[in-house]
Backbone as JSON, one array per atom type, in Angstrom:
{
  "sequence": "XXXXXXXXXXXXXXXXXXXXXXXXXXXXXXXXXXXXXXXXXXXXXXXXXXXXXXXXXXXXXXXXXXXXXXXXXXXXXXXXXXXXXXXXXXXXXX",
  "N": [[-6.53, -18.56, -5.06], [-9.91, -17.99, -4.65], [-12.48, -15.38, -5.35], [-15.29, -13.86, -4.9], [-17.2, -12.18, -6.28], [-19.69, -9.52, -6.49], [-21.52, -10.48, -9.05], [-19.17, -12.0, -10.65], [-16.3, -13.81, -10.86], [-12.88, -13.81, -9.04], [-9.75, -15.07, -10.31], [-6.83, -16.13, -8.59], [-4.41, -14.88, -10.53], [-5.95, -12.7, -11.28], [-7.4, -11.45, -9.71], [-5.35, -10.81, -7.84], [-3.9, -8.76, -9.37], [-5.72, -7.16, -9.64], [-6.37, -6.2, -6.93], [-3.54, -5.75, -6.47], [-2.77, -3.1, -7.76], [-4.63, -1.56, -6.77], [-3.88, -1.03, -4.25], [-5.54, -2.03, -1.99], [-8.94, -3.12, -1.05], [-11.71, -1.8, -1.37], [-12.53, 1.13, 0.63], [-11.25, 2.98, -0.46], [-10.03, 2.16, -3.02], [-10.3, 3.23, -5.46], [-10.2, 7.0, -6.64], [-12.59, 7.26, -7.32], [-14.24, 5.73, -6.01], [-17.67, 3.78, -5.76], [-19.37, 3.65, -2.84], [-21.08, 1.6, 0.07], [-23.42, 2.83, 2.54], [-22.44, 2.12, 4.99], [-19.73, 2.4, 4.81], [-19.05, 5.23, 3.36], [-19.96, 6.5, 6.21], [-18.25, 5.01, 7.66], [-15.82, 6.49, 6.34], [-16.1, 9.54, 6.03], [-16.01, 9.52, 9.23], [-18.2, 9.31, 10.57], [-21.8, 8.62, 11.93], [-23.89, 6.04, 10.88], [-26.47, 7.15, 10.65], [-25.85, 10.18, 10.44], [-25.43, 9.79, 7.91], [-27.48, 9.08, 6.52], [-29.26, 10.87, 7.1], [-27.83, 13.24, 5.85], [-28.32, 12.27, 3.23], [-31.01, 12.22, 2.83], [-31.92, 14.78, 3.37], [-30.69, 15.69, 1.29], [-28.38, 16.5, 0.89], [-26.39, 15.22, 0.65], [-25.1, 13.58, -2.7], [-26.65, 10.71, -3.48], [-27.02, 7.06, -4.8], [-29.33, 4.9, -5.93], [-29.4, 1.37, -6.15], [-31.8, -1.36, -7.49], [-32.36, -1.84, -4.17], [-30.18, -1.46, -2.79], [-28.53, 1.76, -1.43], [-26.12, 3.49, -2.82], [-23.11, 5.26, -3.15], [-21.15, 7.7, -4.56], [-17.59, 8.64, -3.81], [-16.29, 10.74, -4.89], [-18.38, 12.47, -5.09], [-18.9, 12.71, -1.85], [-16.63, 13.84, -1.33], [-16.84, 15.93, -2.79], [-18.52, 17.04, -1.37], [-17.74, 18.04, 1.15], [-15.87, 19.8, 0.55], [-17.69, 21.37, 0.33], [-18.25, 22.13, 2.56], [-16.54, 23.02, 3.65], [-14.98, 25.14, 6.04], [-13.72, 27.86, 7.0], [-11.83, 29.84, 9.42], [-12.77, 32.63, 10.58], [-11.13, 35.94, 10.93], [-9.86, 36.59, 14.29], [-11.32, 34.85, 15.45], [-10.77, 32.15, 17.79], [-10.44, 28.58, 17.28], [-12.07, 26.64, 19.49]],
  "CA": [[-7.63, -18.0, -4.3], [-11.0, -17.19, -5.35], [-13.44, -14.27, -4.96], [-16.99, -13.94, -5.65], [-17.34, -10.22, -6.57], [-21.02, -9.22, -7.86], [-21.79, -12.13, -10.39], [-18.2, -12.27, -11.2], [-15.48, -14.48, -10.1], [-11.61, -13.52, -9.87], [-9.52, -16.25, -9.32], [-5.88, -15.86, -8.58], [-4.0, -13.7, -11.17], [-6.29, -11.51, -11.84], [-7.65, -11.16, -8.34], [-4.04, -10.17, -7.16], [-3.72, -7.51, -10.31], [-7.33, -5.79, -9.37], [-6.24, -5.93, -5.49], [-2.28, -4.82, -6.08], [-2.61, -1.38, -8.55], [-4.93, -0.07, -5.51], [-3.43, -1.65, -2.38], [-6.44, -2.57, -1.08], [-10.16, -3.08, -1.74], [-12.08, -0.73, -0.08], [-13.28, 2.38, 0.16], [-9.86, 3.83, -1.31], [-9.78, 1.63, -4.02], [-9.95, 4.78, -6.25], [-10.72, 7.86, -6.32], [-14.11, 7.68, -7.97], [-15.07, 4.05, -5.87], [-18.59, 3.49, -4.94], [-19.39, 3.13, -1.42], [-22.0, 1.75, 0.9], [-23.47, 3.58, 3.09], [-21.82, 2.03, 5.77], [-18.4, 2.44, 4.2], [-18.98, 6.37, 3.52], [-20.43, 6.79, 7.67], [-16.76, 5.16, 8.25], [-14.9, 7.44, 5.61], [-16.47, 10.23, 6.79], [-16.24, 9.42, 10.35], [-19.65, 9.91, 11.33], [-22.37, 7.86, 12.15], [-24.72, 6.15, 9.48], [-27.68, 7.79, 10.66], [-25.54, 11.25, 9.73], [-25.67, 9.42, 6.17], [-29.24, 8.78, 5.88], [-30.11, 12.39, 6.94], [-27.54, 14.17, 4.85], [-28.58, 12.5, 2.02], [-32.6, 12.69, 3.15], [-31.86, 16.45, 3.26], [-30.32, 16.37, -0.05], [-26.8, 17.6, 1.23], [-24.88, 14.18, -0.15], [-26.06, 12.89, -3.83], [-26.47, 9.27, -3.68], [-27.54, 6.05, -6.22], [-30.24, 3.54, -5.89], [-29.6, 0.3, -6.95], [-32.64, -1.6, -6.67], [-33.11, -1.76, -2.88], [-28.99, -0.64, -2.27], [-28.13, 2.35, -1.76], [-24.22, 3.35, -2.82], [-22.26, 6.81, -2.49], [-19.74, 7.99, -4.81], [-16.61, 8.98, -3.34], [-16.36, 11.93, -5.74], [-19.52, 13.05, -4.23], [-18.75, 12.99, -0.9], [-15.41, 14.85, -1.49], [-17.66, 17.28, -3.31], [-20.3, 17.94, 0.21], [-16.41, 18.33, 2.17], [-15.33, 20.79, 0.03], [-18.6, 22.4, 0.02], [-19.14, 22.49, 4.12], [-15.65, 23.45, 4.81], [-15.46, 26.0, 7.77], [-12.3, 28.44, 7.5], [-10.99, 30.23, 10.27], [-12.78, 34.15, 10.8], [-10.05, 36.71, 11.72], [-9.94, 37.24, 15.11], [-11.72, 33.88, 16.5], [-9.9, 31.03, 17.98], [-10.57, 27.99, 17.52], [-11.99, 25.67, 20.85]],
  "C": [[-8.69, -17.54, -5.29], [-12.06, -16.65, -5.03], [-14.38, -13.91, -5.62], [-16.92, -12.16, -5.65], [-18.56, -9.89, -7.64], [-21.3, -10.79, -8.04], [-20.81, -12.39, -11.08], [-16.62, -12.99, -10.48], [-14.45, -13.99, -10.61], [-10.95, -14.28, -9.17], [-8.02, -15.67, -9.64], [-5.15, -15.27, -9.32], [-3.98, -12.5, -10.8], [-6.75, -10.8, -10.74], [-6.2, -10.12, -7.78], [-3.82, -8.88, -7.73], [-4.84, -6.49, -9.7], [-6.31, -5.68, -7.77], [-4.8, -4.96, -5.41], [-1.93, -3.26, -7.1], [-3.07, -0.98, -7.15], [-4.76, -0.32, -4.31], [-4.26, -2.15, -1.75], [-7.79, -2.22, -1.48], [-11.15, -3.33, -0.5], [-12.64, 0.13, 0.03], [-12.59, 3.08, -0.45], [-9.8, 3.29, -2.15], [-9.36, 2.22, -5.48], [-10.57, 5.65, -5.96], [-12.14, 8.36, -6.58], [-14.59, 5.96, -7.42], [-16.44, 4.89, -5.55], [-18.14, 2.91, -3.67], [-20.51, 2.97, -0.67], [-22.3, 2.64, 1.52], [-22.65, 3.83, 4.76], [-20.5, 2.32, 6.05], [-18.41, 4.23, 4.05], [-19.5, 6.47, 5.21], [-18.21, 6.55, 8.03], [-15.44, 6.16, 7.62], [-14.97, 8.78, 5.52], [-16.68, 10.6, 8.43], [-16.92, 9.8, 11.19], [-20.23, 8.76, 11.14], [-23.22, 7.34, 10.71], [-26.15, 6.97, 9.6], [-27.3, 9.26, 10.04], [-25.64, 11.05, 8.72], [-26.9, 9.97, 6.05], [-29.38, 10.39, 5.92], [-29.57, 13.46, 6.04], [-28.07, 13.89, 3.69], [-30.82, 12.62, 1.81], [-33.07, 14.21, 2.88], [-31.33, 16.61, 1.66], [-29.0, 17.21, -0.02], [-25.93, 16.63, 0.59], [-25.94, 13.23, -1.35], [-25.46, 11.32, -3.63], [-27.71, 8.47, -4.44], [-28.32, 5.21, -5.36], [-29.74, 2.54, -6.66], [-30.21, -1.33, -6.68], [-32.35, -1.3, -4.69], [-31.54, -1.37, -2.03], [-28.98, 0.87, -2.45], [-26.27, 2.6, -1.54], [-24.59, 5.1, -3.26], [-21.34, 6.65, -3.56], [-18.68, 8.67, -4.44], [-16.57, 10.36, -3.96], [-17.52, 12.63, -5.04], [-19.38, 14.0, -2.73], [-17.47, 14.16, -0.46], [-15.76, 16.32, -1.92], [-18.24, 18.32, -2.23], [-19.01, 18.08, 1.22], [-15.91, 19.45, 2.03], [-16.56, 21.85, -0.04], [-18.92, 23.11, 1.51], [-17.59, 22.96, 4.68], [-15.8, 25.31, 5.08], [-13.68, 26.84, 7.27], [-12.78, 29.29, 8.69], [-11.07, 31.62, 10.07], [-11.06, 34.73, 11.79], [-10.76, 37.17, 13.43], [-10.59, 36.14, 16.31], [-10.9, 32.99, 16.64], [-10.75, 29.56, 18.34], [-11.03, 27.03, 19.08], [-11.58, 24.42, 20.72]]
}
C-alpha cells in the first residue's frame, strides 16, 4: 500500500510502522499532533464555527500555514484546562 502524505510518500513498511506505534492516524496520533480545524471542532465536540470564534477571540492559539489553518493538540488541552468549571459548595449541578 501506498500513501501520499504532504509531498511525501510511505509505501508499505514504513507506512504500517508510522500507523502501528500510534494506532491510528488522526487526531490522537500523539499527544502534541497538529489538527485541522475541523478535526479539533470534532475533538472538542463543538461546532467549527465555536473554533473560528475561540480562536478570533484569542481564547485557542492557532498556526497559519499559508492559507491552512492547524491547532495544536497541546494547545487545546491547554484552553480545557484553563476553562474548567469546578463544582461551588452548595450548588448542584443541572
Amino acid at each position: 500500500m501506498t500513501v501520499h502524505h504532504g509531498s511525501k510518500m510511505w509505501a508499505g513498511a514504513d507506512w504500517e510502522a508510522l500507523t502501528s506505534s500510534a494506532g491510528s492516524y488522526g487526531p490522537d496520533l500523539t499527544p502534541h499532533a497538529i489538527l485541522t480545524s475541523e478535526q479539533a471542532a470534532e475533538y472538542l465536540q463543538v461546532s467549527l464555527r465555536t473554533i473560528k470564534k475561540l480562536m478570533s477571540d484569542g481564547q485557542l492559539a492557532y498556526i497559519k500555514v499559508g492559507r491552512s489553518t492547524r491547532l495544536h493538540r497541546d494547545d487545546i488541552d491547554d484552553y480545557l484546562a484553563r476553562n474548567r468549571r469546578k463544582r461551588r459548595h452548595g450548588l448542584r449541578a443541572s
